[in-house]
C-alpha positions, 0 to 999 in steps of 0.5 A, spaced: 500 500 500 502 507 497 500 513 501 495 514 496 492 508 497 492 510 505 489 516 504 484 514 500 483 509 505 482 515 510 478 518 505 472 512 504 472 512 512 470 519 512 468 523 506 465 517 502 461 516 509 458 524 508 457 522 501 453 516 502 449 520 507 448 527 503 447 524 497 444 516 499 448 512 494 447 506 491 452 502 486 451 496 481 456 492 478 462 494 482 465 486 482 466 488 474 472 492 476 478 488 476 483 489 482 488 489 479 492 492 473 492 498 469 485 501 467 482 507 465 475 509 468 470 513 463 465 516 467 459 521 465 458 527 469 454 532 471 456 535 478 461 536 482 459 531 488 460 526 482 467 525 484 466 523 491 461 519 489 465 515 484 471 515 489 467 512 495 462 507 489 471 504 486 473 498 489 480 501 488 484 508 488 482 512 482 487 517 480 482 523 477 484 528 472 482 535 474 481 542 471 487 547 473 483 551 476 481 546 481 487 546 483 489 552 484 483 553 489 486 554 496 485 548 501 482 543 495 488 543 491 492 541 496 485 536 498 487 533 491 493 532 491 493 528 497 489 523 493 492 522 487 489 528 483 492 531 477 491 537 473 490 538 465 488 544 462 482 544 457 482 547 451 489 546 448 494 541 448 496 539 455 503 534 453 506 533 461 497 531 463 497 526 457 504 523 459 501 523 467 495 519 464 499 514 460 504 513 466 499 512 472 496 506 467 503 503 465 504 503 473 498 499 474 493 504 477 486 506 475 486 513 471 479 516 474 476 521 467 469 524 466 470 522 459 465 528 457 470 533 459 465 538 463 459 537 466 453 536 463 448 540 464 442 537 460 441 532 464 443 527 459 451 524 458 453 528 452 460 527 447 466 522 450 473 526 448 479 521 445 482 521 452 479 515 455 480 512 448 487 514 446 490 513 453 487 505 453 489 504 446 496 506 447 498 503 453 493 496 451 489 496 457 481 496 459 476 501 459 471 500 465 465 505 463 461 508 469 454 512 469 452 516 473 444 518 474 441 523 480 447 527 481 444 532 476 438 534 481 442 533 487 444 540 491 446 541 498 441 540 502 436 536 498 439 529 499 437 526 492 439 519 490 445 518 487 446 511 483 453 508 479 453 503 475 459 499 472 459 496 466 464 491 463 470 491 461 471 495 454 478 491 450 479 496 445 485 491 442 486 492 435 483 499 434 489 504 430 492 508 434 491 516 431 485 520 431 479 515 427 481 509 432 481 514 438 474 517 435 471 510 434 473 508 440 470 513 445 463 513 440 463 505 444 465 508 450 459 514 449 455 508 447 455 504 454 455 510 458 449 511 455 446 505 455 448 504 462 445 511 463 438 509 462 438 503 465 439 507 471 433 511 470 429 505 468 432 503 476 430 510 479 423 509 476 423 502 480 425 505 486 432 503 486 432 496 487 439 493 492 439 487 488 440 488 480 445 487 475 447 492 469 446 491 463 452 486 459 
């Protein structure tokens, strides 16, 4: 066990108890997840309690990708660090975060991306970015999508529910390296986010049952 994983021992104890009682949680398909090995997980995105979340719902440590500005803000930014966290620009080429990406999976950790890139804030997973994609297909390992549905109508104070669904493993072996298998690789993960997306709400329209199982 690393520091990281020690405070994100830490971190589930506390702020992913918080996040259980703010926002109560409900998570299918974690098993999916393999313990061990190189990953990436591709999430949707809706709200900043999504990362805690997604924290508290993972069976292993993510390492998250964040906006700059989010680590700039005094207190958080430390916050983050602390728990694996690094930083990206939007908008523009960012060499030393794409490097950080492929260096995190390479050693056998579990990459944490909001594959849309920003939150959505229609309500609905939007657009994957390559990201996800190009870090799985040059570095040969999985991708496990993950939908999250509630967070969209959470606010403080109002303890919507959240729930997570994991879906199975997504090999991307094969696929070109470059632009057109970047673009046809994060249209299969859009694909299976959404679909596991939609499972979720037909699962709020039920009532969240505890024991069921995600789509295949």
């Amino acid at each position: 066990m690393n520091k990281t994983d020690a405070i994100w021992g830490v971190g589930r104890a506390t702020i992913g108890t918080a996040v259980k009682i703010a926002a109560p949680l409900r998570v299918y398909g974690a098993e999916r997840v393999p313990r061990t090995g190189g990953l990436v997980v591709a999430a949707n995105h809706f709200s900043w309690v999504d990362p805690p979340a997604l924290g508290a719902a993972s069976p292993r440590t993510l390492y998250f990708m964040a906006k700059v500005e989010a680590h700039r803000v005094p207190g958080l930014g430390q916050l983050m660090r602390s728990f694996g966290a690094f930083s990206v620009r939007r908008g523009e080429s960012d060499r030393d975060a794409v490097r950080t990406m492929r260096q995190i999976v390479r050693d056998g950790h579990a990459l944490g991306l909001f594959a849309e890139g920003t939150r959505q804030l229609s309500g609905v997973p939007g657009p994957v970015q390559p990201g996800a994609a190009m870090v799985a297909i040059n570095e040969d390992v999985p991708v496990i999508p993950v939908a999250i549905h509630g967070s969209q109508s959470w606010r403080p104070g109002n303890f919507h529910p959240v729930s997570l669904a994991w879906g199975r493993p997504l090999s991307l072996e094969g696929m070109p390296r470059g632009g057109k298998g970047y673009k046809e690789a994060s249209l299969e993960i859009e694909r299976e986010i959404r679909r596991l997306w939609e499972w979720l709400v037909g699962m709020h329209e039920l009532g969240r049952p505890r024991y069921a199982v995600p789509p295949q």
